[in-house]
C-alpha positions in Angstrom: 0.0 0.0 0.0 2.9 2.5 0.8 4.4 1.5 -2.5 1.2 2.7 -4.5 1.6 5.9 -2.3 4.8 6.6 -3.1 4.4 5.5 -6.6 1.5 7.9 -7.3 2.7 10.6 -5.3 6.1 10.5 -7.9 3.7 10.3 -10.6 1.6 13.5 -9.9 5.3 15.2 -9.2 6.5 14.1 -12.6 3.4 15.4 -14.5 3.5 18.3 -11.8 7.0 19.5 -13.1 7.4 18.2 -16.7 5.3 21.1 -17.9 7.6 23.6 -16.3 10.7 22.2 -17.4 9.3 22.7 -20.9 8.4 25.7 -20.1 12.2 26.6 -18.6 13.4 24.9 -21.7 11.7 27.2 -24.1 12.7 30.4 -21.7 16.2 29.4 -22.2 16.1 28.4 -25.8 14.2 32.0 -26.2 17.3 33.8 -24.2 19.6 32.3 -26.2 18.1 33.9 -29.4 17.7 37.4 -28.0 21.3 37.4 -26.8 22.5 36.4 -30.5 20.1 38.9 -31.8 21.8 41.7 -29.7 25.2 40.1 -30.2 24.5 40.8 -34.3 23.1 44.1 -33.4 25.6 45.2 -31.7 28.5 44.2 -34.7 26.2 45.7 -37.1 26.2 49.3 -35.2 29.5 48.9 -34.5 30.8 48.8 -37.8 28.3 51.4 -39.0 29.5 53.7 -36.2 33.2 52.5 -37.7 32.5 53.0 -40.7 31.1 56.8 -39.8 34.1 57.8 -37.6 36.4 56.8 -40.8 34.4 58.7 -43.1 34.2 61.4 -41.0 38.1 61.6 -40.1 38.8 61.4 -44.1 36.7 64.7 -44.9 39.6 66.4 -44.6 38.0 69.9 -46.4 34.8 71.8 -47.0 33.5 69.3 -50.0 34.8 66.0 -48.1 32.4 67.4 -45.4 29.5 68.4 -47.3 30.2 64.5 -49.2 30.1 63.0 -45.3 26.9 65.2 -44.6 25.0 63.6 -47.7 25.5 60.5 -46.3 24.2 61.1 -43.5 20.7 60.6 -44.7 21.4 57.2 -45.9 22.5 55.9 -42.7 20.1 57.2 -40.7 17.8 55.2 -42.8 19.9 52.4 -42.6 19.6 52.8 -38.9 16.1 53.1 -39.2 15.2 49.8 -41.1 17.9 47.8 -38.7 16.1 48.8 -35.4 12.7 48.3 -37.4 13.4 45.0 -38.3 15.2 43.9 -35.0 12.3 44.9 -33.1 9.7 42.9 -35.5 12.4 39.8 -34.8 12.2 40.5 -31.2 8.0 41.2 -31.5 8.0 37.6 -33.3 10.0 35.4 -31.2 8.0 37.1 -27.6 4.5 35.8 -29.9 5.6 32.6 -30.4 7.3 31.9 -27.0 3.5 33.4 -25.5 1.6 30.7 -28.0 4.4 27.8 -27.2 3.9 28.5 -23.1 0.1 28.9 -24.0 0.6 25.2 -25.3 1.9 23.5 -22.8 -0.6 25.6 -20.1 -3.1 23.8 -21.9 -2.2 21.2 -22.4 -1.8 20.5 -18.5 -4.9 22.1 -17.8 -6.8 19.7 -20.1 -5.0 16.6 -18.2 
């Protein structure tokens, strides 16, 4: 009789915690993305802000500076569609994590 106790005790511990270790699982997998998503991010406006500091040292008179200043347009619109499309990255992969949690909450619940 204590057997069965025990035994169905570990059972409702297992199905208990399963769901949150896939829920841990997911969080971490999710982490891991952001932080190579920031890691790229961060090299891409590093070498654009490179990239600017060289331009900007080579304008070495009035035209090389009014050159560097049309530019400027173009990068900030570079800029522009980077963050834009990091965000949307960072939008999708918070949605799906939500609908995969969802998931598994539901799954549970239903058991």
């Amino acid at each position: 009789m204590t057997d069965n106790i025990i035994e169905t005790l570990s059972s409702q511990l297992k199905q208990s915690i399963e769901p949150m270790n896939k829920v841990g699982s997911l969080v971490q997998a999710n982490l891991e993305k952001l932080a190579e998503l920031q890691l790229q991010s961060f090299r891409t406006y590093t070498e654009l802000a490179t990239r600017q500091w060289k331009a900007l040292a080579n304008a070495r008179d009035l035209e090389g500076l009014k050159a560097f200043g049309e530019t400027q347009t173009e990068i900030a619109s570079e800029v522009g569609k980077k963050v834009m499309a990091d965000l949307k990255e960072i939008s999708e992969m918070g949605m799906q994590l939500k609908d995969e949690i969802e998931k598994i909450v539901s799954k549970k619940d239903s058991e």
